[in-house]
C-alpha positions as CSV (number, residue, x, y, z in Angstrom):
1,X,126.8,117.0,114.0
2,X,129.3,114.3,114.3
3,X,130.5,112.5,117.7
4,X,134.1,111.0,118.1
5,X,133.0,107.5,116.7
6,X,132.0,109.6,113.4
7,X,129.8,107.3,110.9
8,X,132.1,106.0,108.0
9,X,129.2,106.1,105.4
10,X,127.1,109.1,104.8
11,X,124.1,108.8,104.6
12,X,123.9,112.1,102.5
13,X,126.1,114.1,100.2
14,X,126.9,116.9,102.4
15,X,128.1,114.0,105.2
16,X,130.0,112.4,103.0
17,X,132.0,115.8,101.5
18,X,132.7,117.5,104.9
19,X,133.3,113.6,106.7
20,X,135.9,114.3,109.4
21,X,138.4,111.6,108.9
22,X,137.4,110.5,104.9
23,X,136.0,113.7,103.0
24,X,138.6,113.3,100.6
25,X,137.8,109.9,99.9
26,X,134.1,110.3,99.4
27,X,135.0,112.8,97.3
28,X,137.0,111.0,94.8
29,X,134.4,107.9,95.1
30,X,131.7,111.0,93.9
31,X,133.4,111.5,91.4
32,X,134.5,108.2,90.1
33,X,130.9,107.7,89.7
34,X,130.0,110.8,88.0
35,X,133.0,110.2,85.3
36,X,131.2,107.3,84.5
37,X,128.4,108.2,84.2
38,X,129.1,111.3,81.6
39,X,131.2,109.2,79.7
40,X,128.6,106.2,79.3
41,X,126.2,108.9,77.9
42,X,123.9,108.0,80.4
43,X,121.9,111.4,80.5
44,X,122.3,114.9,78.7
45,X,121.1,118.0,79.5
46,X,117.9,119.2,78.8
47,X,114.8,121.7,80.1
48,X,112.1,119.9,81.9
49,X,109.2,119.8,79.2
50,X,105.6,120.9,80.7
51,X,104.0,117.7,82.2
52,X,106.6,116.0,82.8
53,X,107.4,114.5,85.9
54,X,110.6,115.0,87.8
55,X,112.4,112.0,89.0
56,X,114.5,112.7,92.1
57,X,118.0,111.3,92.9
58,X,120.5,110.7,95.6
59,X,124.0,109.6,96.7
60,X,124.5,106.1,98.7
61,X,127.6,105.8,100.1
62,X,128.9,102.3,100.7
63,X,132.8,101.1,101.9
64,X,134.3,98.1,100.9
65,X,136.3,95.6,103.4
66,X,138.8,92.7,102.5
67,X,138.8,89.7,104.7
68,X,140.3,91.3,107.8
69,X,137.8,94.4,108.1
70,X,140.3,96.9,106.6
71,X,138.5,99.6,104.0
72,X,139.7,98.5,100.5
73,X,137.3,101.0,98.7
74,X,135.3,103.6,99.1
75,X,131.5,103.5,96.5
76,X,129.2,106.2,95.6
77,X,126.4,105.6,93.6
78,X,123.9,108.1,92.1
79,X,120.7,106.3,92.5
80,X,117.2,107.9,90.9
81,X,114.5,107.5,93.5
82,X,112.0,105.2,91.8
83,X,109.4,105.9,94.3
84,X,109.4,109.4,92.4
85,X,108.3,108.1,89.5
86,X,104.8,108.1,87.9
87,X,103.0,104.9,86.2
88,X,102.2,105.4,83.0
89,X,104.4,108.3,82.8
90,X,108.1,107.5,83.8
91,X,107.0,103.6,83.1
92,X,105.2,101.0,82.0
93,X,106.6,97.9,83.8
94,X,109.2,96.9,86.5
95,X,111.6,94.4,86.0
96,X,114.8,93.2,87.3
97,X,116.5,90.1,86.6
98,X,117.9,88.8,90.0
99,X,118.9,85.2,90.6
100,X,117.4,83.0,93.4
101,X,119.0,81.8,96.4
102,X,118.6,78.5,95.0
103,X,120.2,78.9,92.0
104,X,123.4,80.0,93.7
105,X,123.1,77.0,96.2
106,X,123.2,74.4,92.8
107,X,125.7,76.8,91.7
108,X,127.9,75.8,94.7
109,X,127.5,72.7,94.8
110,X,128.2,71.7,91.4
111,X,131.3,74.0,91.9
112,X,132.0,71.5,94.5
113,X,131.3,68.0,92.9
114,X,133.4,68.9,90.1
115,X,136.0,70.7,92.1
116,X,136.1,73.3,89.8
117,X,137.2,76.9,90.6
118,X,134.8,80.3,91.6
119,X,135.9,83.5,90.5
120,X,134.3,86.5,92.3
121,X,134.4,90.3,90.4
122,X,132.8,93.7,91.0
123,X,131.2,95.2,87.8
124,X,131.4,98.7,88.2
125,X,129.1,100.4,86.0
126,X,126.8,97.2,85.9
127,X,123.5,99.4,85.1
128,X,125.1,102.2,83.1
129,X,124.1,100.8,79.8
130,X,120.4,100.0,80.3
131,X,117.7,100.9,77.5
132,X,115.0,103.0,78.4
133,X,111.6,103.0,76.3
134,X,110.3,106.4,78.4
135,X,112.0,109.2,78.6
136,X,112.9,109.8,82.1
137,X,113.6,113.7,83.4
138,X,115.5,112.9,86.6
139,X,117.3,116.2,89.1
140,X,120.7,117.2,88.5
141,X,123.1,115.6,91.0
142,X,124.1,117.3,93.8
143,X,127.5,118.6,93.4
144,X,127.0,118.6,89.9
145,X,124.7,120.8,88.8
146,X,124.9,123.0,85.7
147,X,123.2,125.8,84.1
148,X,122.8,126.0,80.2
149,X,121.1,124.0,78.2
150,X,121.9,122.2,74.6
């Protein structure tokens, strides 16, 4: 399963919790994420209602380097597969707000006609707080799923 030069991101929840050199890592990354999630309310527990249509999910694993290539952090997200996801059903319309390549370019170089300073930050629950019109029924985590129902 894994060869001497072992992968330093999973590319699946079981590879990341039985990793050979970082499990323990991944692990607390998992559930960094997961503590965030539960205490931004961002789901509860509920029976799929009939009809409905089941969203899947999975982990992505990312690490973090400062300017020298050194691990700083280790990042699990839980991601719902969209591609899961039914028109009409699970939504309406797609939308993201993303900024252009060109707006950071004018960004820059204002910054550097007016000599002013750039700050850089990592939000860590960016999308945690998102309002959804639909009702979305999405799989339990894996490695976090429970039995019982509200």
């Amino acid at each position: 399963m894994w060869s001497e030069s072992a992968q330093i991101e999973p590319q699946s929840y079981e590879e990341a919790v039985n990793h050979p050199i970082y499990a323990k890592e991944w692990i607390m990354a998992i559930k960094e994420e997961y503590e965030s999630l539960i205490k931004n309310g961002t789901w509860e527990l509920v029976k799929l209602l009939l009809g409905k249509n089941l969203v899947t999910c999975k982990w992505v694993f990312k690490t973090k380097h400062d300017a020298n290539g050194n691990i700083v952090r280790f990042k699990a997200r839980l991601i719902a597969r969209g591609f899961s996801q039914a028109y009409g059903i699970d939504y309406f319309e797609t939308y993201a707000p993303v900024a252009k390549l060109t707006t950071y370019h004018v960004i820059f170089a204002l910054t550097a006609l007016e000599q002013w300073e750039i700050h850089g930050m990592d939000v860590i629950t960016a999308y945690l707080l998102g309002l959804l019109d639909e009702e979305i029924y999405m799989v339990q985590p894996e490695g976090f799923v429970r039995t019982g129902m509200k």
